[in-house]
N, C-alpha and C positions, 0 to 999 in steps of 0.2 A: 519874658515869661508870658506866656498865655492865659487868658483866660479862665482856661477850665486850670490849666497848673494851678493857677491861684486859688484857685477855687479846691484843689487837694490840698495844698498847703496849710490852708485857711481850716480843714475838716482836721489834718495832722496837726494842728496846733493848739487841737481838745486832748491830745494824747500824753498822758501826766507819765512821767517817768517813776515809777515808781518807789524808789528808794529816795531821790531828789525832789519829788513832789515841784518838780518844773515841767512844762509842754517839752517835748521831743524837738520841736520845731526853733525855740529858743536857744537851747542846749546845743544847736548845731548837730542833731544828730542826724537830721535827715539831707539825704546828697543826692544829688546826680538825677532826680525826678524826670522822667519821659512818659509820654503820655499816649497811648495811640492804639487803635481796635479795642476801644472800649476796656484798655487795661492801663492802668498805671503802675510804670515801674520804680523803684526807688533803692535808694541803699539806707541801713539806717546802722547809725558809728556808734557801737559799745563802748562805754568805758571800759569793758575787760572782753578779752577774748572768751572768759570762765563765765560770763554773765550766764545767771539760770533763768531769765525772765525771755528769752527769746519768744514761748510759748503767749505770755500776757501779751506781750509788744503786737504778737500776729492777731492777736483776738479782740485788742480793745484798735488797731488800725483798720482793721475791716468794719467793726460796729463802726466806729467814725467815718468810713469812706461809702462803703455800700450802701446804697439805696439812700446815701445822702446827696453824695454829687454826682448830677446827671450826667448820666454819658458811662461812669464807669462802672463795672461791672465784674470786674477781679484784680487785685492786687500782685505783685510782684516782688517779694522783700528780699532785697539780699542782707548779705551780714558783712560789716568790717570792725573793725574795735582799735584804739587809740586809748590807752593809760592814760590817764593826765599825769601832769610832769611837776614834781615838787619844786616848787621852784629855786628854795634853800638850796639844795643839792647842788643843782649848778652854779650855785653862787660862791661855793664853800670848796667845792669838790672842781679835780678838772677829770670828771667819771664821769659817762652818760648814761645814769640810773635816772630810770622814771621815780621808782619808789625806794625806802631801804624800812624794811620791817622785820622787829627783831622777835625773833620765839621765844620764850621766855617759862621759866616754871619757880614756885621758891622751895621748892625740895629734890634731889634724884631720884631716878626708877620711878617717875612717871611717863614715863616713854614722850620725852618732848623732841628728841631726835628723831623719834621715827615719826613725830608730827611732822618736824618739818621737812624731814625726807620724802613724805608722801605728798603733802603740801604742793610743795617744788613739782613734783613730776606731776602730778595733776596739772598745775600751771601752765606748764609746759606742754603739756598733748594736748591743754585746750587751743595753744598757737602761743601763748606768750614767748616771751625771750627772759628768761630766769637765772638767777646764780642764785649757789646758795655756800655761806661762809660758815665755814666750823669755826665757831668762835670758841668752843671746849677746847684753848691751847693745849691743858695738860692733858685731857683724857679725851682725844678724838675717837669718834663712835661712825661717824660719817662715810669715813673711806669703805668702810665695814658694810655697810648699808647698802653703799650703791656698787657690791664688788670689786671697790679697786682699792684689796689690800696694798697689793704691791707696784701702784700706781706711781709715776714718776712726773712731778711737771718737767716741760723744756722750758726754754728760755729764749725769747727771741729779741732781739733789741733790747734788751736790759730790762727786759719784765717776762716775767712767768706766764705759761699759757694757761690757763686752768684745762683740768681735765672735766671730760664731756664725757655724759652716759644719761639717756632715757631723755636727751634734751634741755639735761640739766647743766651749767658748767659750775665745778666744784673747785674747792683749793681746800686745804687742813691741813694744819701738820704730821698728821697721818701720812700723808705723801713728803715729807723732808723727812723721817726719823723713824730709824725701828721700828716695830713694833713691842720689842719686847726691851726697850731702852726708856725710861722713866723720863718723863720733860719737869725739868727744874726750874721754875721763872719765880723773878719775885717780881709786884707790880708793876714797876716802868718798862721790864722788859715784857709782858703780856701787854701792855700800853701798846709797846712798837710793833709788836708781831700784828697786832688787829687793823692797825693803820698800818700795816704793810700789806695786808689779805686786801686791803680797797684801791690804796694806790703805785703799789709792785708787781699788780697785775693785769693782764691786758683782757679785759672783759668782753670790751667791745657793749652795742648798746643794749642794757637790760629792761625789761617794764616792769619786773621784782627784784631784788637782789633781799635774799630771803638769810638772816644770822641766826644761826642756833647757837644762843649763848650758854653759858654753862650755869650749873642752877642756883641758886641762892641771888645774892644781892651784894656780890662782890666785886672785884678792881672789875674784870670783866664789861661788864655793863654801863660800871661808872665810865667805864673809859670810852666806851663806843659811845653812848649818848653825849660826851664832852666833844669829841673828835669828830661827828657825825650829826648830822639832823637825821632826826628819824621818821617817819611818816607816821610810826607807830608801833604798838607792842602788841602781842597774842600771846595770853596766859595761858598754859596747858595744866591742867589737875585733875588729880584723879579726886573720886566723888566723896571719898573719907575724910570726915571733918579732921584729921593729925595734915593730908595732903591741903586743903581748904584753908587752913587757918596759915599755912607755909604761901600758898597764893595769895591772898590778902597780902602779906608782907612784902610780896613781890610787886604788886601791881600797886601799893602805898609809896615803893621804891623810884617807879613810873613817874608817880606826882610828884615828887620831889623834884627825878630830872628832867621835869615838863613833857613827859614825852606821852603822849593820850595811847588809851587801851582799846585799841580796836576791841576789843571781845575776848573770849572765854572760852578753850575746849576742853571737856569732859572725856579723859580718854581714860580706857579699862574699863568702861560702862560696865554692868551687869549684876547678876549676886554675890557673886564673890566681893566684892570690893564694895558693892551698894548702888545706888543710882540718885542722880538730881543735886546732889552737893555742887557740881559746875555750875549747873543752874540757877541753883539758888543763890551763890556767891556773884554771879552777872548780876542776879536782878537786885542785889541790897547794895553794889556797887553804880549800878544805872546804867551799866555796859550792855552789850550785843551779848545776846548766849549764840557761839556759833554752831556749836549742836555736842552728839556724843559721839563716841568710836567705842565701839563694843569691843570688851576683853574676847581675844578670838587667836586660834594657836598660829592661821594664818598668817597673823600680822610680825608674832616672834619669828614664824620661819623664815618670811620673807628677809626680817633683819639680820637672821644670821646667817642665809647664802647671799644675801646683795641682790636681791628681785624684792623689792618694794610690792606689799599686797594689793597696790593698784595697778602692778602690772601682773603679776601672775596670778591671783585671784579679781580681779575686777566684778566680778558678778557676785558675787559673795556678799554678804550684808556689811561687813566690813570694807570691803573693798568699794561698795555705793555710798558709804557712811564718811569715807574720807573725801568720793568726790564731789559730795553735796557740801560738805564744809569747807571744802575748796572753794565753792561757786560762791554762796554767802561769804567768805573773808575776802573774796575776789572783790564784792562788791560793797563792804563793808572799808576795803581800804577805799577803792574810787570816791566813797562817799565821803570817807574824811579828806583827802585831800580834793574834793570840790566845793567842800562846805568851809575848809581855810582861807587864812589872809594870806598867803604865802606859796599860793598854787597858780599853774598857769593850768583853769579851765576849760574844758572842751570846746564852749562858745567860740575860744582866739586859738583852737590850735588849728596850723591851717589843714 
């Protein structure tokens, strides 16, 4: 490396990341540095492809380069992004998931389906590789959401393909059973079905593998976090202290099966329902508030023909308000699994 390389490096390595509060430089984020006509080119490696800091990154690397080291004169930043990889998962698991994060609420009709429906495809259009598991064995909502009522998996070599739509790949029991035929399980068997949703189907490699579990604090959840490492949990509640006080139970659920609380979404924002109980419920728990999703009729249309409000309303205040809290959960899992004992991070991924 030359000289003056060293000498951008060396300016790149005033550049604090800001959720991880380490240099860019350490983190391995910056690659492939060429130097020449007074311009330096580089790549710098996001942990998430959804990363919302792209902006900061361009603003606080030019203050550090420009008019500090001689010779250069403008920057050149491209973008690549690498999830860091749990490293439990592959230890436990023969799945190649970067992460597995489950959605979570302690009451129904908070619309946590359609969190993580929208979630998912946000992921997804920002470049990730996403699945997402209807863990609601008895009352699947999911196929419904992403229009494939009448969805069928195939089957190829002795596992299921999940179906794919908007980038997402999906499995539910929605796709094995009527719809208008009731699912009967008692615990061991909702046991086997969710450990068959991980390892009876052929994925292929995911950087989220996103579970909407069903609501309360029941066999469900027990059973995925026993069967599963989990990178983490996202509590979804509406702002009304009856939904609130049903959260807290959910995410007290969490602690027991050691599994950490990413954050908190406030969805149904507004007056009808109130505003700031999500909120408030993050901040006396010590968690992320990862923001609100405003009650908006958008959001139900989308869920009852299978266009997801961030795909057919995106401009919409709702439809901005799911992909901003996409980008913060984006970067709020990379953070817990970099700040674990049990992660391979970005520094050694090659």
């Amino acid at each position: 490396m030359g000289k003056i390389n060293e000498q951008v490096m060396q300016a790149l390595a005033t550049v604090i990341e800001p959720e991880l509060n380490r240099d860019i430089v350490s983190l391995n984020m910056v690659r492939n540095l060429q130097v020449s006509d007074g311009s330096a080119a580089f790549t710098i490696v996001l942990t998430t492809p959804a990363c919302p800091l792209k902006d900061v990154f361009v603003e606080r690397c030019n203050a550090a380069v420009i008019g500090k080291v001689a010779g250069i004169e403008r920057l050149q930043i491209n973008w690549d992004a690498q999830v860091p990889t749990d490293r439990r998962i592959h230890g436990r698991l023969d799945v190649p998931m970067n992460s597995i994060v489950a959605i979570a609420s302690g009451k129904g009709g908070v619309g946590k389906s359609t969190v993580a429906t929208n979630l998912a495809v946000c992921l997804a259009d920002a470049g990730a590789k996403v699945g997402l598991i209807d863990a609601d064995i008895l009352n699947p909502n999911i196929p419904q959401m992403f229009g494939l009522g009448s969805g069928r998996p195939k089957v190829a070599n002795d596992k299921m393909q999940p179906l794919e739509v908007f980038g997402v790949k999906l499995i539910s029991t929605g796709f094995l059973t009527s719809p208008e035929k009731p699912m009967i399980m008692r615990g061991p068997m909702l046991h086997s079905a969710i450990r068959q949703f991980f390892t009876d189907v052929e994925w292929g490699r995911l950087d989220y593998m996103i579970v909407d579990l069903p609501p309360g604090t029941g066999d469900a959840p027990l059973s995925l976090a026993q069967s599963f490492p989990l990178t983490g949990s996202i509590i979804v509640t509406q702002p009304q202290d009856v939904a609130v006080s049903d959260a807290i139970r959910a995410a007290a659920m969490f602690d027991q099966l050691k599994v950490p609380v990413l954050g908190v979404i406030e969805n149904m924002s507004g007056d009808f329902f109130g505003r700031g109980g999500g909120e408030q419920f993050a901040e006396s728990r010590g968690v992320p508030f990862l923001g609100r999703i405003p009650l908006a009729a958008q959001i139900r249309k989308g869920g009852d023909h299978g266009r997801p409000v961030v795909i057919h309303s995106p401009d919409t205040p709702s439809g901005r308000a799911f992909r901003q809290v996409s980008e913060i959960a984006a970067a709020r899992i990379s953070v817990a699994m970099l700040q674990g004992a049990d992660v391979i991070p970005i520094d050694i991924i090659g």
